[in-house]
C-alpha positions in Angstrom: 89.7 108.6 84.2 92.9 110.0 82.6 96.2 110.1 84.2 99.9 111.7 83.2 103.2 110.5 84.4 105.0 113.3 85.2 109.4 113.2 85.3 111.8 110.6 84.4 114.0 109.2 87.0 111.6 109.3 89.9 108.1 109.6 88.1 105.0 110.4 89.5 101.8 109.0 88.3 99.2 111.7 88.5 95.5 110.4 87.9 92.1 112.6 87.4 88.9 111.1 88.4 85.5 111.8 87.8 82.7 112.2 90.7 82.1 108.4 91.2 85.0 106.8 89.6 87.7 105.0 91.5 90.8 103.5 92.1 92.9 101.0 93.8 96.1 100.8 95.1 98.0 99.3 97.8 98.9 101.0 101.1 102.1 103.1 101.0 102.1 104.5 97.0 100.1 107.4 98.0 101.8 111.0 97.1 98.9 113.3 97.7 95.7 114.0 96.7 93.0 116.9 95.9 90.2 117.7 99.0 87.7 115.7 97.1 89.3 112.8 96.6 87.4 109.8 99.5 90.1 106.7 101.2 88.8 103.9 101.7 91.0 101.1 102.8 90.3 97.4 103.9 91.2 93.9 103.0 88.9 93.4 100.7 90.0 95.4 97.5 92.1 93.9 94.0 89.5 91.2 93.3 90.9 88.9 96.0 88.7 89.9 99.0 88.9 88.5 102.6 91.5 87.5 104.7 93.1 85.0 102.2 93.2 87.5 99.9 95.2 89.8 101.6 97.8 87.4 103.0 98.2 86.3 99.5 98.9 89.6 98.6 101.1 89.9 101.8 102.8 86.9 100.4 103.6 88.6 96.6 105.0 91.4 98.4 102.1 93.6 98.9 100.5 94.8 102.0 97.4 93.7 103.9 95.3 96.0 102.7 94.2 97.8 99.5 93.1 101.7 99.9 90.5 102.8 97.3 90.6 106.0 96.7 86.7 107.7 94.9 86.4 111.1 93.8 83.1 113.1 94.9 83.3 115.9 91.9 84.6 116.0 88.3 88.4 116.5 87.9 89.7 115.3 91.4 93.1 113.9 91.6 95.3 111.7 93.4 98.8 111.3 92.6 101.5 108.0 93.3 105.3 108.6 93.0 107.5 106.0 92.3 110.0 104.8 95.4 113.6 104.0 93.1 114.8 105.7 89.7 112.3 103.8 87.9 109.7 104.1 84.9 105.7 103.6 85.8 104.0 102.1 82.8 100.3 101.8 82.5 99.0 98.6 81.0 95.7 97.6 79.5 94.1 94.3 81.1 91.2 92.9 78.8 89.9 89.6 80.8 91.6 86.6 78.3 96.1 87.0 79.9 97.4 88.1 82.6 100.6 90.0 83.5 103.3 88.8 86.2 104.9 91.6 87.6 108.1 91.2 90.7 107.4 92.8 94.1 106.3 95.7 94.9 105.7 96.4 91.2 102.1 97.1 91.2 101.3 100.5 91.5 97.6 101.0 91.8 94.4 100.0 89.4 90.9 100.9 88.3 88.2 98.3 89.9 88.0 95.3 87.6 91.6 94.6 87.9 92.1 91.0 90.4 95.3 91.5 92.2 96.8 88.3 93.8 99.6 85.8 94.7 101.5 84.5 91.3 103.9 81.6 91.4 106.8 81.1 89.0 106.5 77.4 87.8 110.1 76.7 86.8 113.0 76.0 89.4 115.6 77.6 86.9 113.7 80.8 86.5 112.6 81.4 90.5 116.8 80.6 91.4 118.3 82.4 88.7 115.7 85.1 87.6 116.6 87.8 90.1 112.8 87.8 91.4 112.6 84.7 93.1 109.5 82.4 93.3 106.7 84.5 94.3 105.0 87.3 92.2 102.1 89.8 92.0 99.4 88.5 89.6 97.2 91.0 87.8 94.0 90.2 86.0 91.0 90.8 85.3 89.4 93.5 83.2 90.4 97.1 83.5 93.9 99.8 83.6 96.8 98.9 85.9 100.1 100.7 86.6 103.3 99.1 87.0 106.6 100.3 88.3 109.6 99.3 86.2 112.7 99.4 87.7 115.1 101.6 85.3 114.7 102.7 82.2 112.1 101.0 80.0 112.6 99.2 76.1 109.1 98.7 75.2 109.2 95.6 72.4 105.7 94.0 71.4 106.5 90.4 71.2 104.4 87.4 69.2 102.8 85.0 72.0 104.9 82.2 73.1 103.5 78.5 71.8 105.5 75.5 73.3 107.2 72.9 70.9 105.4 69.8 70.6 108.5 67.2 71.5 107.8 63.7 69.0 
């Protein structure tokens, strides 16, 4: 799989796939797509399959159902624009942390990646945070793109390791 994000202000994510590779995304971030590129959709997709899956995903914002979308020759694409002035960032999920990210942030993902409801755990940061309590949780192991309202700073930070209080 290799993708490009194409513009600025309202970029699209264009992604090439392989004959048997895949990826997920929810219902309504589909652009377009090339004639060999197969939809799938159902409730079952983002690692949290069924019907509690999907309303938690309903719940984070998302939709009811996750569309896969598997290519059926070499070099097949399928594109996602973003909705607002915005910047779509791809981001690398390797099984150990996860990333919270506001509604409607995710953008789509490659199979591997677990898409579900996230909860922020302080009453300070769900009033004043702007995003309220509820988030989309991705894990898992695999690519995910993310849609970023505004411009984006990119700044690698050290992890954060509470105080021990005496």
């Amino acid at each position: 799989m290799q993708h490009r994000i194409l513009g600025t202000t309202m970029p699209v994510l264009e992604i090439t796939l392989d004959r048997g590779q895949s990826i997920l995304a929810e219902t309504g971030e589909f652009s377009w797509m090339d004639d060999d590129i197969q939809m799938r959709t159902s409730t079952s997709g983002g690692g949290a399959g069924g019907l509690f899956g999907a309303l938690g995903r309903a719940l984070s914002g998302g939709t009811l159902f996750m569309t896969e979308y598997a290519s059926e020759r070499d070099g097949a694409r399928v594109a996602f624009a973003s909705h607002l002035p915005s910047t779509i960032t791809p981001v690398e999920l390797d099984g150990r942390a996860g990333y919270m990210v506001h509604k409607h942030g995710f953008v789509c993902a490659t199979p591997g990646v677990n898409f579900s409801l996230g909860r922020q755990q302080r009453l300070g940061a769900g009033v004043f945070g702007g995003t309220g309590f509820v988030l989309q949780k991705l894990s898992g192991c695999g690519q995910a793109f993310v849609e970023l309202g505004g411009e984006c700073v990119v700044r690698d930070l050290a992890p954060y390791l509470p105080q021990k209080r005496d």
